[in-house]
N, C-alpha and C positions, 0 to 999 in steps of 0.2 A: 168743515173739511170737504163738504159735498162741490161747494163752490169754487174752493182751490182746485180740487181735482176739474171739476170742468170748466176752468178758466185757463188752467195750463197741461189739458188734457194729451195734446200733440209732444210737449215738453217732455210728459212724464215718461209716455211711452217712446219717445224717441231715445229717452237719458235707459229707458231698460233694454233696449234693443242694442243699444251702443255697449253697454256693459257685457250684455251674454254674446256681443263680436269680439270682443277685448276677451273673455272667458277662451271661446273658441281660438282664438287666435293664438296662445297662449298654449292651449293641452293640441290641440291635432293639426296647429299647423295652417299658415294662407291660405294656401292652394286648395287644399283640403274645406278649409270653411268658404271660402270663394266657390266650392263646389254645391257643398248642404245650402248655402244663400242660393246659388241660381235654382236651385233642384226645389226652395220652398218658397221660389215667387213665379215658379211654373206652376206648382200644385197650388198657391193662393189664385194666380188667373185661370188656371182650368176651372178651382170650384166656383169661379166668381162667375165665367161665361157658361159653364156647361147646362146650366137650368137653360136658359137661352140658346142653344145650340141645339137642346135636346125639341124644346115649343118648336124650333123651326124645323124640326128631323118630321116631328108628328104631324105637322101642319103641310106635309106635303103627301 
């Protein structure tokens, strides 16, 4: 089971990512889930850069 999961590891999460858009799309609406997606690949890139933004705050 270890091997399947990481051999089609991109597959699986992209097939759960697509189902809980289909969920949202469904109870609150496009517009509405087109809002919570931008609002949580702002919050994924802020914590992704902020260690790095913070080294070069200090570094100065």
């Amino acid at each position: 089971m270890k091997d399947f999961f990481k051999q089609y590891q991109r597959e699986i999460i992209g097939g759960i990512i697509g189902f809980l858009m289909a969920i949202c799309f469904i109870t609150i609406g496009f517009i509405k889930t087109i809002f919570v997606a931008f609002f949580v690949v702002i919050g994924g890139l802020g914590g992704h850069y902020l260690p790095q933004l913070l080294h070069l705050i200090q570094k100065n």
